[in-house]
MARZA-72928 format. One record per residue (C-alpha): residue number from 1; residue in three letters; y, x negated, z. Coordinates in Angstrom, 1 decimal. Each point is the difference from the previous one (the first is absolute). Layout:
REM residues N
SITE seq type  north   east     up
SITE NUM  ala      Y      X      Z
...
This chain:
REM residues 419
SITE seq type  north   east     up
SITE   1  unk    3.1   16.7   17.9
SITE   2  unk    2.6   -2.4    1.3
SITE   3  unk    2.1    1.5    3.0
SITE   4  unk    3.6   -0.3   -0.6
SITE   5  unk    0.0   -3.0    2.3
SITE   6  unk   -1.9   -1.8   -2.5
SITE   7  unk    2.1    0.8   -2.9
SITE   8  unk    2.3   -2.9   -1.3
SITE   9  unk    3.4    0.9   -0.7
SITE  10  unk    0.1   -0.6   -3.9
SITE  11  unk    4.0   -1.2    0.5
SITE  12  unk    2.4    0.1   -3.4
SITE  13  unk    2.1   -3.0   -1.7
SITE  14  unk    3.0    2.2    2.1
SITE  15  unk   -2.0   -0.5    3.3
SITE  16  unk   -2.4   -2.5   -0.2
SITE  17  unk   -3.0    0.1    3.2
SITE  18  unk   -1.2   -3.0    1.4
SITE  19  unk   -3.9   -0.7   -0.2
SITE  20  unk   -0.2   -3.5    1.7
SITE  21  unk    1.8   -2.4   -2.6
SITE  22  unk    0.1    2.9   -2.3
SITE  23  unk    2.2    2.2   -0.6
SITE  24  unk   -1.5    3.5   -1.4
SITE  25  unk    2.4    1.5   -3.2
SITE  26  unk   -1.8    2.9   -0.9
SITE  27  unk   -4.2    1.0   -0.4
SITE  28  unk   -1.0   -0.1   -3.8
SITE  29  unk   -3.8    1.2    0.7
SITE  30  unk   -1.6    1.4    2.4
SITE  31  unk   -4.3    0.4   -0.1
SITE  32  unk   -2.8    1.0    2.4
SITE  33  unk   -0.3   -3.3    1.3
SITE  34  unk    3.7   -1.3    0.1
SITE  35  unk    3.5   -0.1   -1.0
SITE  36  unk    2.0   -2.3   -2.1
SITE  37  unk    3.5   -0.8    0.3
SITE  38  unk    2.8   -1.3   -1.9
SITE  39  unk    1.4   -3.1    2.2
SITE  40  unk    2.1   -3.1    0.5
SITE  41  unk    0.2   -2.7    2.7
SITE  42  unk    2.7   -1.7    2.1
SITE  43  unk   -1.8   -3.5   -1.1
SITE  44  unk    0.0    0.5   -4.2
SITE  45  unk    2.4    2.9   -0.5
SITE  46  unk   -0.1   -0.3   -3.6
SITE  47  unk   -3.5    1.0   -0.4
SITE  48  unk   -1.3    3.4    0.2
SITE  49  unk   -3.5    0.8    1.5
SITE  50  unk   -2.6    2.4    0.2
SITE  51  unk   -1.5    0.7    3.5
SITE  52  unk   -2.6    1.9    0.3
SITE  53  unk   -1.0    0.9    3.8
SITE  54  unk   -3.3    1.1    0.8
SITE  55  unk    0.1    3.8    1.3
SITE  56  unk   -0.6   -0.6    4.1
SITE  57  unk   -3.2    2.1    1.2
SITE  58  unk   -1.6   -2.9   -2.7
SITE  59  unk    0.7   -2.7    2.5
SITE  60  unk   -2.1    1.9    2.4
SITE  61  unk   -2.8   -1.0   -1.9
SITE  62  unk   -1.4   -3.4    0.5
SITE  63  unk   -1.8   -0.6   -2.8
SITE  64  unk    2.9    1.3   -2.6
SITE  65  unk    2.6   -3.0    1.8
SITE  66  unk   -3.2   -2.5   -0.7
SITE  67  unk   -0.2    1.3   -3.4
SITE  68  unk    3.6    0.0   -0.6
SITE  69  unk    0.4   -3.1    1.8
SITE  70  unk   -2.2   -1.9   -2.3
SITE  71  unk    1.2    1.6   -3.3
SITE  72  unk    3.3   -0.7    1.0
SITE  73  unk   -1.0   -3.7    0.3
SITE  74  unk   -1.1   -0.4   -3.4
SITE  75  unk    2.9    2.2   -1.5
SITE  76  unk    2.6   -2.7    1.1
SITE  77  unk   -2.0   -2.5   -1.6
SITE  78  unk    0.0    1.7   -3.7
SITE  79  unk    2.8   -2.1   -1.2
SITE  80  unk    0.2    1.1   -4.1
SITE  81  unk    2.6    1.6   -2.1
SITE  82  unk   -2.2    2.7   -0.2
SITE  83  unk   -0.6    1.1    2.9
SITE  84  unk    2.3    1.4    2.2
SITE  85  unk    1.1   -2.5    2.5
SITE  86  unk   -0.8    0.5    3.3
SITE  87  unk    2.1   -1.8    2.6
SITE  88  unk   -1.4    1.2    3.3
SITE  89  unk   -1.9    1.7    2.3
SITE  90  unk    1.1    0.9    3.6
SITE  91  unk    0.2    2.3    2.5
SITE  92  unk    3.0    1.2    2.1
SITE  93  unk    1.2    3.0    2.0
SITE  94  unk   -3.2    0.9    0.3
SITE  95  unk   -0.8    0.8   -4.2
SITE  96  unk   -2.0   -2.8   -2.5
SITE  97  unk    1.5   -0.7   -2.7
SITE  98  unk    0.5   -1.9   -3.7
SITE  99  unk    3.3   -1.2   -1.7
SITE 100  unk   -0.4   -0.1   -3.4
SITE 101  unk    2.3   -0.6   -2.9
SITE 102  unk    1.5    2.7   -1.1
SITE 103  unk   -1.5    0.3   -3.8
SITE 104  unk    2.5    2.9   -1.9
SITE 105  unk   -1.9    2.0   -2.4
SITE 106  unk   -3.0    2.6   -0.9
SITE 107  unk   -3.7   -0.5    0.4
SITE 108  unk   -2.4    0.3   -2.7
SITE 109  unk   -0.8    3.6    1.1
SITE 110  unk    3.5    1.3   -0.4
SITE 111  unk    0.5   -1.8   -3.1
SITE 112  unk   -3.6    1.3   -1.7
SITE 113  unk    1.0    3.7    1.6
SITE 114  unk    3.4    0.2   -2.0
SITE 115  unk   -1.4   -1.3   -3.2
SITE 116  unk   -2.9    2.6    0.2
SITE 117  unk    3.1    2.6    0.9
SITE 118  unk    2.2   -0.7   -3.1
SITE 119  unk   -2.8   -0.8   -2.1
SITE 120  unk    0.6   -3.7   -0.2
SITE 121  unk   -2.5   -2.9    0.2
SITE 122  unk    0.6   -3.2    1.4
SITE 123  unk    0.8   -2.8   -2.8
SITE 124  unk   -3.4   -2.0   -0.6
SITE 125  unk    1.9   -3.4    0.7
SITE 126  unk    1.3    0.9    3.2
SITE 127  unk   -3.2    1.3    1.1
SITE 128  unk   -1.2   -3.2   -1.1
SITE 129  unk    2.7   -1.9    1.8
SITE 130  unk   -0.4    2.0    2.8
SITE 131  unk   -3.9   -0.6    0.7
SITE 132  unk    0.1   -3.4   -0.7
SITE 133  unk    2.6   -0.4    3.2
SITE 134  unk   -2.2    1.8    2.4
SITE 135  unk   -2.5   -2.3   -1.5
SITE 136  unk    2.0   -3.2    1.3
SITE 137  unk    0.4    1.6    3.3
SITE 138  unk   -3.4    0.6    1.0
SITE 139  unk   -1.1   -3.0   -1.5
SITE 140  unk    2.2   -1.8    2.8
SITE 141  unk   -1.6    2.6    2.6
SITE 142  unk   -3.3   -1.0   -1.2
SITE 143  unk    0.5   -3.7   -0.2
SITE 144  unk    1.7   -0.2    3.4
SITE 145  unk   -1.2   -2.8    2.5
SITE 146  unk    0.9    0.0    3.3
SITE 147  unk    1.6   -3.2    2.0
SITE 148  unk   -2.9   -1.8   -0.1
SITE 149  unk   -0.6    0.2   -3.7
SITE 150  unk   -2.9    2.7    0.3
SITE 151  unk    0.2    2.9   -2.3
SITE 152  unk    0.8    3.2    1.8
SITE 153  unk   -1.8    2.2   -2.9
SITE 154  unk    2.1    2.6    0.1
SITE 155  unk   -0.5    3.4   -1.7
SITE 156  unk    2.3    1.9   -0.4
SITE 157  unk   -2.1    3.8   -0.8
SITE 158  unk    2.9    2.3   -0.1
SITE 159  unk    1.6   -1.3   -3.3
SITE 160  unk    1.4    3.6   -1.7
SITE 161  unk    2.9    1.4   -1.2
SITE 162  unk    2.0    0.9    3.4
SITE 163  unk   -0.2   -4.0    0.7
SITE 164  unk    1.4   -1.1   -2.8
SITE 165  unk    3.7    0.0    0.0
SITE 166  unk    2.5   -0.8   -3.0
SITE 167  unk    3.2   -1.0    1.0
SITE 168  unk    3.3    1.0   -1.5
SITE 169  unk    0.9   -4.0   -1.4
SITE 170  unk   -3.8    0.9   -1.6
SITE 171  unk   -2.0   -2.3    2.6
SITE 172  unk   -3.8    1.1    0.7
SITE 173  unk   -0.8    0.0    3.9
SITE 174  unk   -3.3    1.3    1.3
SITE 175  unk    1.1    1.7    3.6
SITE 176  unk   -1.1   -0.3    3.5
SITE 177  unk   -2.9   -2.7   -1.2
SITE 178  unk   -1.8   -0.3    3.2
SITE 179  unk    2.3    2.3    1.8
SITE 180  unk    0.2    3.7   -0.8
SITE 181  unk   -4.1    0.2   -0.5
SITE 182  unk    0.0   -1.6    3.4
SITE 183  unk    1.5    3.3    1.6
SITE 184  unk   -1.9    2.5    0.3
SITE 185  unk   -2.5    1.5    2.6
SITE 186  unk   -3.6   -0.5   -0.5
SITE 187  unk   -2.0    2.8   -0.7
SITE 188  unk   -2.9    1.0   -2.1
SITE 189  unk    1.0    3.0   -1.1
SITE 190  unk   -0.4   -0.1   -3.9
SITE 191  unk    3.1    2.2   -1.2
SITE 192  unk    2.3   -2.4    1.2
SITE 193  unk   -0.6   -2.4   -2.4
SITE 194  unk    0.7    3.1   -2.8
SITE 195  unk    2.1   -1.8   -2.9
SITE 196  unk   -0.9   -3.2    0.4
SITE 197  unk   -3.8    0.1   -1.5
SITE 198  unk    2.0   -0.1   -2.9
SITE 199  unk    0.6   -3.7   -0.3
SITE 200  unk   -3.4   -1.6    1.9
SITE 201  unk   -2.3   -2.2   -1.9
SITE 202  unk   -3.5    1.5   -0.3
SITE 203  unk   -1.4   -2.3    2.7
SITE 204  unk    2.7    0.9    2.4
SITE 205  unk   -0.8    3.6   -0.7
SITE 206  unk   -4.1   -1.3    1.4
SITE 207  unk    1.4   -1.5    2.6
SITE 208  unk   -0.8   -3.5   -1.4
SITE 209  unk    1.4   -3.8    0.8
SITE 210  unk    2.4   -0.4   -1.8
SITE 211  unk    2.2   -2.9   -1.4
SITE 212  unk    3.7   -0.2   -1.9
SITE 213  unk   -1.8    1.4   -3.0
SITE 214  unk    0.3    3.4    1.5
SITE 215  unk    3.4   -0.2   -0.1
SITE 216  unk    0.0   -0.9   -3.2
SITE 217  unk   -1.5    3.2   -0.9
SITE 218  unk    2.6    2.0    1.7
SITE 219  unk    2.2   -1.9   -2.2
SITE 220  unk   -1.3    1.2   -2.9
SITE 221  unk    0.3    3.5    1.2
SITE 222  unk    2.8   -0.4    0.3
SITE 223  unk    0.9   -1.3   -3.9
SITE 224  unk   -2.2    2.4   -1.5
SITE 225  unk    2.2    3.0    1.8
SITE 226  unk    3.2   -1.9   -1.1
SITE 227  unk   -1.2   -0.5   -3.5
SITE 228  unk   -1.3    3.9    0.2
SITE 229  unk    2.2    1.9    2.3
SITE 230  unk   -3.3    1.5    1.2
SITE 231  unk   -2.2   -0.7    3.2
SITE 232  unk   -3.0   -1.7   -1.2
SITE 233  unk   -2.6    1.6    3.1
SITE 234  unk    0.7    3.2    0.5
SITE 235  unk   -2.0    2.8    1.6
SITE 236  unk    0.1    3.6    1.9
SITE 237  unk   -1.7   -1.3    3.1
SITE 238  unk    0.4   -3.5    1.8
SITE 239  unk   -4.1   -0.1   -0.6
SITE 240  unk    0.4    0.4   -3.7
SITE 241  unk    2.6   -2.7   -0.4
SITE 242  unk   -1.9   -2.1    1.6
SITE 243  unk   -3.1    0.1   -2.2
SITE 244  unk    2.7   -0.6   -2.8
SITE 245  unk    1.4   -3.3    1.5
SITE 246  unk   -3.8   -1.0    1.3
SITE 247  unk   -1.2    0.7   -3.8
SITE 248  unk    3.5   -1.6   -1.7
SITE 249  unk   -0.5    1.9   -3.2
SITE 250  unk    2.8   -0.9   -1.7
SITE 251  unk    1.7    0.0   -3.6
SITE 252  unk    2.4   -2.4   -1.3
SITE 253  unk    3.8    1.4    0.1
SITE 254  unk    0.5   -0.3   -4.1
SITE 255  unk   -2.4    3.5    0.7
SITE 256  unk    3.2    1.4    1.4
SITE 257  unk    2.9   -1.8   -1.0
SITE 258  unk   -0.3   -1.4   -3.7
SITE 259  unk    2.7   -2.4    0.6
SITE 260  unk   -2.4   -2.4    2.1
SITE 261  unk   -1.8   -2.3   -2.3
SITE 262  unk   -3.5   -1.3    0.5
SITE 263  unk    1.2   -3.4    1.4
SITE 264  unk    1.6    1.8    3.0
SITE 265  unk   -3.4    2.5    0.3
SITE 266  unk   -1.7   -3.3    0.2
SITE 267  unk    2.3   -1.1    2.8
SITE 268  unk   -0.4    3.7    1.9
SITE 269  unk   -3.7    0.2   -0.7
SITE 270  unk   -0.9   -3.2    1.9
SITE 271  unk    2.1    0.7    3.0
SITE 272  unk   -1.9    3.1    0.4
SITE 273  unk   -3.3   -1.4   -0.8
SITE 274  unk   -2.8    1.6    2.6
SITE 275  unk   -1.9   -2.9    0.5
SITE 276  unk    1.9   -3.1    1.9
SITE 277  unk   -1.5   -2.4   -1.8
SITE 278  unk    1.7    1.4   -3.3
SITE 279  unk    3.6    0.4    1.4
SITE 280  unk    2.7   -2.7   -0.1
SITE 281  unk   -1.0   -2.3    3.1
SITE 282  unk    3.7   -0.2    1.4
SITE 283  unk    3.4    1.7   -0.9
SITE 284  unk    1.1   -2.9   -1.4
SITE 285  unk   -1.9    0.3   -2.9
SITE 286  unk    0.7    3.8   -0.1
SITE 287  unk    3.7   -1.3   -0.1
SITE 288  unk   -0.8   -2.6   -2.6
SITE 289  unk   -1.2    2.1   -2.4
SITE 290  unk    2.7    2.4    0.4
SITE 291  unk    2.8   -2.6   -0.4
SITE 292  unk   -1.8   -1.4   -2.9
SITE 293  unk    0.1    3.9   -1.9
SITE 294  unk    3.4    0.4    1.3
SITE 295  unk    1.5   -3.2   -1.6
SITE 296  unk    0.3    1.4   -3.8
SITE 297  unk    2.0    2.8    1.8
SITE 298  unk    2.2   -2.5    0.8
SITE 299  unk    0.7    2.7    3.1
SITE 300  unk    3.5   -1.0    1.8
SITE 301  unk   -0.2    2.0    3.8
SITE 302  unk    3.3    1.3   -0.6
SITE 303  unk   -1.7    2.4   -2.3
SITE 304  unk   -1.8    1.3    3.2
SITE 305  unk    3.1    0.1    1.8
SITE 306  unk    1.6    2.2   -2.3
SITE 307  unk   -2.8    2.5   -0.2
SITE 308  unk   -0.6    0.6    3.7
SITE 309  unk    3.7    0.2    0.6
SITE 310  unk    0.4    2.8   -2.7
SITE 311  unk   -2.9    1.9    1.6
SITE 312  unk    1.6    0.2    3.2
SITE 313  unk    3.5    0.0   -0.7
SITE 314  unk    1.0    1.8    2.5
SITE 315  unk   -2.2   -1.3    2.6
SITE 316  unk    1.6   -3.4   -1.1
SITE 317  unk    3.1    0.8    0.3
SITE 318  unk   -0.5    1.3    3.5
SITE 319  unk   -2.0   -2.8    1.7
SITE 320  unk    2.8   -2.5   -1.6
SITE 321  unk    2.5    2.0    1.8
SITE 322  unk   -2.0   -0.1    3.3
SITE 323  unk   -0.7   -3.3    0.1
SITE 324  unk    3.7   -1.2   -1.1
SITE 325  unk    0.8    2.1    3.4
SITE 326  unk   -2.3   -1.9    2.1
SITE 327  unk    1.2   -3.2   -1.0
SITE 328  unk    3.4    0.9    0.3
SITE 329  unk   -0.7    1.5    3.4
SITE 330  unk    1.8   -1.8    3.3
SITE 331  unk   -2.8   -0.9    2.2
SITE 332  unk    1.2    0.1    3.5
SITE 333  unk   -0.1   -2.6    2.5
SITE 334  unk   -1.7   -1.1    2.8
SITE 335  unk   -3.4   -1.4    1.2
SITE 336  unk   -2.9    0.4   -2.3
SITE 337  unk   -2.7    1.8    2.2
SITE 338  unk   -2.6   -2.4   -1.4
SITE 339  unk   -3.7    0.9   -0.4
SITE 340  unk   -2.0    0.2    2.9
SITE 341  unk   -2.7   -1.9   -2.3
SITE 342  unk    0.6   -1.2   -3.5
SITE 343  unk   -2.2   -2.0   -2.5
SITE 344  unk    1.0   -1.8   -3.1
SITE 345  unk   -1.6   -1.5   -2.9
SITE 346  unk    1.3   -3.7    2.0
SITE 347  unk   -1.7    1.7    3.0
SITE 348  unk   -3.4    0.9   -1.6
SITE 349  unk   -0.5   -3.5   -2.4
SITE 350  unk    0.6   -1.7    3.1
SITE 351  unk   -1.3    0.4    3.9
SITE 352  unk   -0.2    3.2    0.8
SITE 353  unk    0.8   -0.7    3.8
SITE 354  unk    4.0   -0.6   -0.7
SITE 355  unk   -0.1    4.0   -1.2
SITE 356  unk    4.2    0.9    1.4
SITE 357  unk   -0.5    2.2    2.8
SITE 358  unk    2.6    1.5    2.3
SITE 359  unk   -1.5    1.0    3.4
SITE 360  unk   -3.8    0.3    1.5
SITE 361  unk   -0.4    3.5   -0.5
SITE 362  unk   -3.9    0.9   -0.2
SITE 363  unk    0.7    1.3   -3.4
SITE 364  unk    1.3   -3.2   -1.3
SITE 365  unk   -2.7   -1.9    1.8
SITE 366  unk   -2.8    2.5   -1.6
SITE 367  unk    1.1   -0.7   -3.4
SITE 368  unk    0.9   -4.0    0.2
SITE 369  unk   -4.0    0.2    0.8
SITE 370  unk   -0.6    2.4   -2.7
SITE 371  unk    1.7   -2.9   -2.2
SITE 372  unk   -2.6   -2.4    1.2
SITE 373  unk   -2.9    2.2    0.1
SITE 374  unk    0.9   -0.2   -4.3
SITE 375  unk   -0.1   -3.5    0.1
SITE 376  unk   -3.6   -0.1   -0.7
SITE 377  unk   -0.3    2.6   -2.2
SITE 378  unk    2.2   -2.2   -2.4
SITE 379  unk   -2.1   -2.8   -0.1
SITE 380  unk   -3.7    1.5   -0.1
SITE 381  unk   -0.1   -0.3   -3.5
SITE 382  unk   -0.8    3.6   -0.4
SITE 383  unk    1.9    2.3   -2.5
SITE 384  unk    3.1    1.1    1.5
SITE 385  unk   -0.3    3.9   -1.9
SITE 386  unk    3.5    2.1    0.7
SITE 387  unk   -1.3    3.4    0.9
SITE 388  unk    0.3    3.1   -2.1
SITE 389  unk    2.5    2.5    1.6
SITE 390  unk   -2.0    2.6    2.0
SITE 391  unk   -3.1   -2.5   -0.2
SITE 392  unk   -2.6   -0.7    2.4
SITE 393  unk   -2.4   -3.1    0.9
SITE 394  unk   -2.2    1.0   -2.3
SITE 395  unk    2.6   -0.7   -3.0
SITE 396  unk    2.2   -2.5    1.5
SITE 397  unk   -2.6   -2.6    0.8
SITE 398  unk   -2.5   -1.0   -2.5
SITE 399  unk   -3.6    1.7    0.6
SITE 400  unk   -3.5    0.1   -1.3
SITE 401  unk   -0.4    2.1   -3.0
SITE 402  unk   -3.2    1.1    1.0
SITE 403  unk    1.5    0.5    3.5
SITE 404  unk    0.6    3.6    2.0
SITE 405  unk    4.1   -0.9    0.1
SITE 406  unk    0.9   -0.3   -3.6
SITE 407  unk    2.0    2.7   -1.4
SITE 408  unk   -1.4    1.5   -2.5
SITE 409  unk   -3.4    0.0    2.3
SITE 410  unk    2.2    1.9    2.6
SITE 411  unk    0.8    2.3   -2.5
SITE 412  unk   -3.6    0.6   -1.2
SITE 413  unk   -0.6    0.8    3.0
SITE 414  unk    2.8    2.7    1.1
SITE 415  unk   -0.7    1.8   -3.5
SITE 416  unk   -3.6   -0.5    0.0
SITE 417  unk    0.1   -1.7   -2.9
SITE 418  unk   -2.5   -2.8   -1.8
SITE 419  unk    0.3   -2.1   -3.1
C-alpha cells in the first residue's frame, strides 16, 4: 500500500494541484498499479489530459522502471487515430508517469455489459466498424519502424475488450497501447492473469513465438462477442479455459445470432482460424474485408454515436458536464514545476541524449541510463511483444514450445497434467 506521503492530491477544476507542468483536476480511475487523472497544463490550456502516475513502491523496483521505461518509448511513437495518443513519458516529484489524451467515452466492456443487461445486442455494422478500427491501429503497431527504418515488430498480446475504447464523437481508440500492459509487477503466479485467457491466441496460450497474427485473433474475439453478446472461451477454472482457447473450437456467430450472414461468419471464422498459416496475415486485411462487407450498409458513424450515447445517457450527460468544468476552470499562476525527466515522441525518434532533465538527482540519472539501456533492444530485430498483465518471462518473451518455460507446460506441470 502507498503511505499517505505517496498519495497524489487528485485536485478539482475549483482547486486545481500542480504535478510539474500539470495541473491535476480530479482522479477518474484508480487500479492496482496506478491512478489516472483528469488534467490540464499551463503550456496548452485548451486541452485536457489523462495522467496516469505509476503507484510509488513500483519505482522501487528496477526492473518495472526498465520495463516501463521502454514501453513508454514505444507508446509515444504510436502516432494513429486509433490509438490513443500518447504525448509523454516522465518522471517528477519523485512518481513516473504518462500524459495521454483524454479520450471521453466507454470501453468495449461496459458497452457489451449493458447490452447483455437490457437485453440488447450490439448493431452488426458497428461491430463491424468497430473491429475494423482496432484493425488499422495495430496494423500501425505492427508495421512500426524505428528511426533507422528497421521494423520494431511489435505485438501488441493484450488486445480485449477493457482496451478498446469508443469515444463519445464515436472514434475507436485502443488504450494504453504499450503503456498500461507495461505496469505491472512480474510474477508467475497464474491467477493473476484470471480474465484475460479469454482473448489469447492458441499459441500464446503454449507459450509460442508469436507475430501480429495473434492479435488478430484477439480481434476476432473480440467481433464474435460483439456480433453475439456472449464470451466465446469460457470455463469454470483458468485450466479449463485454457484448453478451450489452446483447442479454438469454435462456431460461426450466425449459430447465435441469425442476423449475421455467412459472408461476415466467413470474415469471423478466419480471424479465429487455429492454425497461423490459415489466419489473415496482417490486420489490414482483417480490416479490408470488413470495410468491403460494411460498404452495402452504407454505415454513417453517426449511427454509432447515437447508440452509445443513448446507452449511457446519463453517464453522458455527466462526463460533458465535468469536462465543460475543467475547461472552464481558472488555472492559477505561477512557475510550472517542470518534470524532473520528460520524454517525447521528438525526444525518442531522435537522440535520446537531449532527454529534458531538471537536476542530477541519482534517480534521474538511473533512468536517463535505463533510456539507453533500451536503445538496443529497439534495434535487435527481435519481436518487441507487450506483456500480458500479471505475465511472466515465460509469456512475455517468445520461447521454445518444447521448452520447460512455456505456459501451458508450466501449467502441466503444477496440475500434473499431460496431453
Amino acid at each position: 500500500m502507498d503511505s499517505a506521503a505517496d498519495k497524489l492530491d487528485p485536485g478539482s477544476p475549483e482547486n486545481p494541484q500542480s504535478f510539474g507542468k500539470y495541473l491535476l483536476m480530479g482522479m477518474i480511475a484508480r487500479g492496482g498499479m496506478a491512478e489516472v487523472y483528469r488534467a490540464r497544463s499551463r503550456q496548452s490550456g485548451g486541452r485536457l489530459y489523462a495522467v496516469k502516475c505509476m503507484r510509488a513502491q513500483l519505482a522501487k523496483e528496477a526492473r518495472f522502471v526498465e520495463m516501463f521505461v521502454r514501453e513508454g518509448k514505444l507508446a509515444v511513437l504510436l502516432s494513429h487515430d486509433n490509438i490513443v495518443r500518447t504525448f509523454e513519458i516522465g518522471r517528477t516529484e519523485g512518481r513516473y508517469f504518462i500524459a495521454m489524451e483524454y479520450i471521453g467515452g466507454k470501453d468495449l466492456t461496459q458497452i457489451l455489459r449493458r447490452c447483455q443487461e437490457t437485453n440488447a445486442r450490439i448493431p452488426l455494422p458497428h461491430a463491424c466498424y468497430i473491429a475494423a478500427k482496432m484493425s488499422e491501429g495495430l496494423h500501425h503497431a505492427h508495421t512500426l519502424n524505428d528511426a533507422d527504418g528497421k521494423p520494431l515488430q511489435i505485438v501488441n498480446r493484450d488486445v480485449s475488450p477493457s482496451n478498446v475504447r469508443i469515444a463519445w464523437d464515436g472514434q475507436v481508440k485502443l488504450l494504453d497501447f504499450g503503456i498500461a500492459q507495461a505496469m505491472v509487477k512480474f510474477t508467475s503466479e497464474i491467477g493473476v492473469l484470471k480474465g484475460k485467457f479469454s482473448y489469447m491466441s492458441p499459441e500464446q496460450i503454449r507459450g509460442m513465438p508469436v507475430d501480429a497474427r495473434t492479435d488478430v485473433f484477439s480481434t476476432g474475439i473480440i467481433l464474435h462477442e460483439m456480433l453475439t453478446t456472449e464470451k466465446l472461451f469460457r470455463g469454470d477454472t483458468e485450466f479449463q479455459l485454457m484448453e478451450r482457447v489452446r483447442n479454438a473450437e469454435v462456431l460461426p456467430p450466425s449459430k447465435f445470432n441469425r442476423r449475421v450472414p455467412e459472408a461476415l461468419d466467413r470474415i469471423v471464422m478466419k480471424a479465429l482460424a487455429r492454425d497461423v498459416a490459415d489466419r489473415y496475415a496482417s490486420a489490414a486485411e482483417l480490416a479490408q474485408d470488413l470495410h468491403k462487407f460494411l460498404a452495402p450498409y452504407r454505415f454513417d458513424p453517426r449511427e454509432m454515436v447515437e447508440h452509445v450515447r443513448s446507452l449511457f445517457r446519463a453517464d453522458y450527460d455527466t462526463e460533458m458536464a465535468e469536462i465543460s468544468e475543467c475547461l472552464r476552470a481558472e488555472l492559477p499562476t505561477g512557475e510550472d514545476r517542470d518534470a524532473s525527466m520528460v520524454m517525447t515522441a521528438t525526444v525518442v525518434e531522435g537522440n535520446v541524449a537531449s532527454v529534458q532533465m531538471t537536476g542530477q538527482r541519482p534517480a534521474d540519472e538511473q533512468l536517463a541510463k535505463l533510456v539507453s539501456a533500451t536503445e538496443s533492444s529497439t534495434k535487435s530485430g527481435e519481436p518487441l511483444a507487450i506483456p500480458v498483465p500479471g505475465s511472466g518471462p515465460e509469456v512475455t518473451q517468445p520461447t521454445n514450445p518444447s521448452g520447460p518455460k512455456g505456459l501451458w507446460a508450466r501449467l502441466r506441470g503444477r496440475w500434473g497434467k499431460t496431453e
